[in-house]
Chimera marker file (.cmm) of the C-alpha trace (Angstrom):
<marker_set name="trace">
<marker id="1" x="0.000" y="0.000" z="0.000" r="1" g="1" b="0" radius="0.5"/>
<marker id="2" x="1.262" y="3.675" z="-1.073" r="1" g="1" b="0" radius="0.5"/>
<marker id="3" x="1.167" y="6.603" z="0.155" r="1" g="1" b="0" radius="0.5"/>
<marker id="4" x="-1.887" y="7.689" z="-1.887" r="1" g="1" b="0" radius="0.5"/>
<marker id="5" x="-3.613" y="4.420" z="-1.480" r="1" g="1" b="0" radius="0.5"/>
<marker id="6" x="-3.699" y="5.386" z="2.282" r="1" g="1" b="0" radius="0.5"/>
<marker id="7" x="-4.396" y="9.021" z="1.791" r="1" g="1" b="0" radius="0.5"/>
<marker id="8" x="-7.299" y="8.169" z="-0.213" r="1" g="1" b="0" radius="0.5"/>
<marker id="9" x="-8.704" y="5.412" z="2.462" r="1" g="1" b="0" radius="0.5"/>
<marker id="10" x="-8.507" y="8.131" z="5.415" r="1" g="1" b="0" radius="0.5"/>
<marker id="11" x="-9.540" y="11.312" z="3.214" r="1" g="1" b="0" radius="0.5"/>
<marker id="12" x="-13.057" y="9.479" z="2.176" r="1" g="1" b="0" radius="0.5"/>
<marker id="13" x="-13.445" y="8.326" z="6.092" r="1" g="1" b="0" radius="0.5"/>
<marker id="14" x="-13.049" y="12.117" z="6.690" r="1" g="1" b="0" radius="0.5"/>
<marker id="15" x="-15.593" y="12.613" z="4.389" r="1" g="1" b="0" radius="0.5"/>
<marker id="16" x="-17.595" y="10.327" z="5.823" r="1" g="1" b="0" radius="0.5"/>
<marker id="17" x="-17.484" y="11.509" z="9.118" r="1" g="1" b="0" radius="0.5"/>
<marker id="18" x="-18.555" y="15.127" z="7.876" r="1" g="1" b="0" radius="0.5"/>
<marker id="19" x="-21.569" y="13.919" z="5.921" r="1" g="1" b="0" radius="0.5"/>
<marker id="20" x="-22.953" y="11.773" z="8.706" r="1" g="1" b="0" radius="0.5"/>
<marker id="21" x="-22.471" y="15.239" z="11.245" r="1" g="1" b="0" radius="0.5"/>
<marker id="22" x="-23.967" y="17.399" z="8.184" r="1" g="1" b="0" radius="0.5"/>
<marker id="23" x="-27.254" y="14.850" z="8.262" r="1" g="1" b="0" radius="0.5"/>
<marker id="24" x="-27.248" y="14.544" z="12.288" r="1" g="1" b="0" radius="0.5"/>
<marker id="25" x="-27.312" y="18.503" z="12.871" r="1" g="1" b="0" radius="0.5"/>
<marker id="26" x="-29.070" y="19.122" z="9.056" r="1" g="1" b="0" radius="0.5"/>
<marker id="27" x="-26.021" y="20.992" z="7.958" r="1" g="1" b="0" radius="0.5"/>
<marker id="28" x="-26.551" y="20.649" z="3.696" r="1" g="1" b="0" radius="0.5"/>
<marker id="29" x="-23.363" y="22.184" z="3.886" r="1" g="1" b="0" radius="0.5"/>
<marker id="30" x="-21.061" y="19.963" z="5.970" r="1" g="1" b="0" radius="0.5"/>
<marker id="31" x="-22.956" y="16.754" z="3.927" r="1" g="1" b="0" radius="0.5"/>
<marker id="32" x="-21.964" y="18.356" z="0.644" r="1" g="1" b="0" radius="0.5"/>
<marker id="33" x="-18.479" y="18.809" z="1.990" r="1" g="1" b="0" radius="0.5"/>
<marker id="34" x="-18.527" y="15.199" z="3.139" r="1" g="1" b="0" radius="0.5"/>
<marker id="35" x="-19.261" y="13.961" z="0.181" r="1" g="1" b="0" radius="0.5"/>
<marker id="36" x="-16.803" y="16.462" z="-1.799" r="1" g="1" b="0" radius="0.5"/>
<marker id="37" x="-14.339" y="14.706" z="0.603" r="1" g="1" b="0" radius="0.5"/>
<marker id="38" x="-15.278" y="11.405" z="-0.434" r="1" g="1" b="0" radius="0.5"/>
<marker id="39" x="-14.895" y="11.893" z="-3.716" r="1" g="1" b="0" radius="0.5"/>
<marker id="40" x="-11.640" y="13.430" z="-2.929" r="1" g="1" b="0" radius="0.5"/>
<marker id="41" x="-10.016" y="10.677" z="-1.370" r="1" g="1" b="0" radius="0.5"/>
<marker id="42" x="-11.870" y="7.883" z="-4.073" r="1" g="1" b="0" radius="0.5"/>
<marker id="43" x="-9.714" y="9.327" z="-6.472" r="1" g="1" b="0" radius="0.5"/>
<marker id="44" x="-6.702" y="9.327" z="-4.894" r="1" g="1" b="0" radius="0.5"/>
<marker id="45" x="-6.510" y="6.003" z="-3.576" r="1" g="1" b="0" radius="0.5"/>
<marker id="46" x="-7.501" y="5.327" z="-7.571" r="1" g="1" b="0" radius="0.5"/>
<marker id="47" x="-4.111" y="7.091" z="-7.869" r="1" g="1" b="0" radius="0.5"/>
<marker id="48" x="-2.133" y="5.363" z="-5.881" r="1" g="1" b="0" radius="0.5"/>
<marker id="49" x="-3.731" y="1.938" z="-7.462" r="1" g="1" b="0" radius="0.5"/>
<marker id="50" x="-2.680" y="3.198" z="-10.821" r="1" g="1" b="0" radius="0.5"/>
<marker id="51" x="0.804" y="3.648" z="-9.177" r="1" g="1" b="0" radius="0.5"/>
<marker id="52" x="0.843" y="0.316" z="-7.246" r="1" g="1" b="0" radius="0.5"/>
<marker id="53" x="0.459" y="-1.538" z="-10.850" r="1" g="1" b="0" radius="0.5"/>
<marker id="54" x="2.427" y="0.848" z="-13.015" r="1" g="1" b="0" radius="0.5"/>
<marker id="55" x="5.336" y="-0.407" z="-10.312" r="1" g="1" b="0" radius="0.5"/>
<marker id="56" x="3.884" y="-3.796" z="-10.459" r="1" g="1" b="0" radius="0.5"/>
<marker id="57" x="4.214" y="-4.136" z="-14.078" r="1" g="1" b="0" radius="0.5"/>
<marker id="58" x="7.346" y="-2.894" z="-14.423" r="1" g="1" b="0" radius="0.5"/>
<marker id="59" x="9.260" y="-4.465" z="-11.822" r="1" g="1" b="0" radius="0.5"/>
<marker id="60" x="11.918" y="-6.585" z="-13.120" r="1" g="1" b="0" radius="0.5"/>
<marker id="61" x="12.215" y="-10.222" z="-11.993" r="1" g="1" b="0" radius="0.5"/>
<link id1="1" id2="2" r="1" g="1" b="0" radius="0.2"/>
<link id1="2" id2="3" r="1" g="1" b="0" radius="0.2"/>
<link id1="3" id2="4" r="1" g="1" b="0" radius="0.2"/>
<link id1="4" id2="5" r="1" g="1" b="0" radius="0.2"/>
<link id1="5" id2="6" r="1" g="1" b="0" radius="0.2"/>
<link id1="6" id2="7" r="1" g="1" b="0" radius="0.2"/>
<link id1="7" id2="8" r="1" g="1" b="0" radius="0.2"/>
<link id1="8" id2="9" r="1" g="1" b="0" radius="0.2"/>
<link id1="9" id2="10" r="1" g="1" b="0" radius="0.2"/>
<link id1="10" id2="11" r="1" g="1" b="0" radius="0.2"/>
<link id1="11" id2="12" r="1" g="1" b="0" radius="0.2"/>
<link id1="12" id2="13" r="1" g="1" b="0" radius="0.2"/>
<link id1="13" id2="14" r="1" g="1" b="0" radius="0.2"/>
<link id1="14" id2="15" r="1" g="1" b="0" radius="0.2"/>
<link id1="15" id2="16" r="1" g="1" b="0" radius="0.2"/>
<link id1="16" id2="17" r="1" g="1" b="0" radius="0.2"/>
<link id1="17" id2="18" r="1" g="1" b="0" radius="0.2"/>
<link id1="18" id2="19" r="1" g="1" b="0" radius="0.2"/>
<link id1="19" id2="20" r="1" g="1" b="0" radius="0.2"/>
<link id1="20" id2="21" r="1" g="1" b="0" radius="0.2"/>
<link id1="21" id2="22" r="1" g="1" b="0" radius="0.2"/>
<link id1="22" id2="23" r="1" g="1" b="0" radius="0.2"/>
<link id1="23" id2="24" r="1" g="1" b="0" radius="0.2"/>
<link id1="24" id2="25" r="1" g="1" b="0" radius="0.2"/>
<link id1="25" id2="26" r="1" g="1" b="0" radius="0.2"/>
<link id1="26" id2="27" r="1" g="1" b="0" radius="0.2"/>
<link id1="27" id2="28" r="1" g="1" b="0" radius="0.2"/>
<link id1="28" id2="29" r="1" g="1" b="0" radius="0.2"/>
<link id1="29" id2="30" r="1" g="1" b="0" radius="0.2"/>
<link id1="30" id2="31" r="1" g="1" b="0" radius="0.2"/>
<link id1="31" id2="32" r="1" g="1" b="0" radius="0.2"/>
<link id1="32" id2="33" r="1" g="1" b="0" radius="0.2"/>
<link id1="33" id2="34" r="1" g="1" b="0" radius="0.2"/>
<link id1="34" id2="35" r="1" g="1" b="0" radius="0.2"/>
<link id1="35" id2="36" r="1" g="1" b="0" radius="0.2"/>
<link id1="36" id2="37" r="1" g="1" b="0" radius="0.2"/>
<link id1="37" id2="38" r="1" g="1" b="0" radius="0.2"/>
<link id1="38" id2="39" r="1" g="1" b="0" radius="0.2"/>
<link id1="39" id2="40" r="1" g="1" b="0" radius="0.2"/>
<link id1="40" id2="41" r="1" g="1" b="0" radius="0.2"/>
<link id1="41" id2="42" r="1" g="1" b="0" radius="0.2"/>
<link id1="42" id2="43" r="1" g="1" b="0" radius="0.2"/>
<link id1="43" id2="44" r="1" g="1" b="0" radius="0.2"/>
<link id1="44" id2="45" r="1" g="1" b="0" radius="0.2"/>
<link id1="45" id2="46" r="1" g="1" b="0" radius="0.2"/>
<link id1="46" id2="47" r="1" g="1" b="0" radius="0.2"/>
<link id1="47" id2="48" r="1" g="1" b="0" radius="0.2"/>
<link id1="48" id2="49" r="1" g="1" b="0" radius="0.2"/>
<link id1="49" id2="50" r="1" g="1" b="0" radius="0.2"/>
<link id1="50" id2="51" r="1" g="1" b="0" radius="0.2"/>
<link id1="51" id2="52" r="1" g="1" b="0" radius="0.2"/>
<link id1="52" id2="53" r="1" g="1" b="0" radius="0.2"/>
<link id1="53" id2="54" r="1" g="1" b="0" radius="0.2"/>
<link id1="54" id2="55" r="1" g="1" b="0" radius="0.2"/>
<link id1="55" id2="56" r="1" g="1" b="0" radius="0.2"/>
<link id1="56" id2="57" r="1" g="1" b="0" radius="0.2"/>
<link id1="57" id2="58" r="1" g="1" b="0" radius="0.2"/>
<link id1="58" id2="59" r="1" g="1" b="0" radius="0.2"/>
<link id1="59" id2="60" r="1" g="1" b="0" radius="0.2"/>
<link id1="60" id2="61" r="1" g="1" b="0" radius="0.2"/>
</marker_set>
């Protein structure tokens, strides 16, 4: 696991811990910021994937 991978992982929990306080106090705000978040960190763990089998690939026996 990468540094991105892991990035990723704890910037969507971030988000998810914002979206659940946006819904508990009905803050639209905080949810839509929770879910920005999620998105966030979705993509870069997808980075760090993409990097994890780029160094995969081209790792030489």
């Amino acid at each position: 696991m990468n540094k991105d991978q892991v990035q990723g992982t704890l910037e969507k929990a971030k988000g998810n811990v914002k979206e659940a306080a946006g819904k508990l106090v009905g803050n639209e705000r905080l949810q839509a910021e929770g879910q920005a978040d999620q998105v966030a960190g979705a993509v870069q763990k997808k980075v760090g994937d993409v990097k994890d089998a780029v160094e995969t690939i081209t790792k030489k026996p």
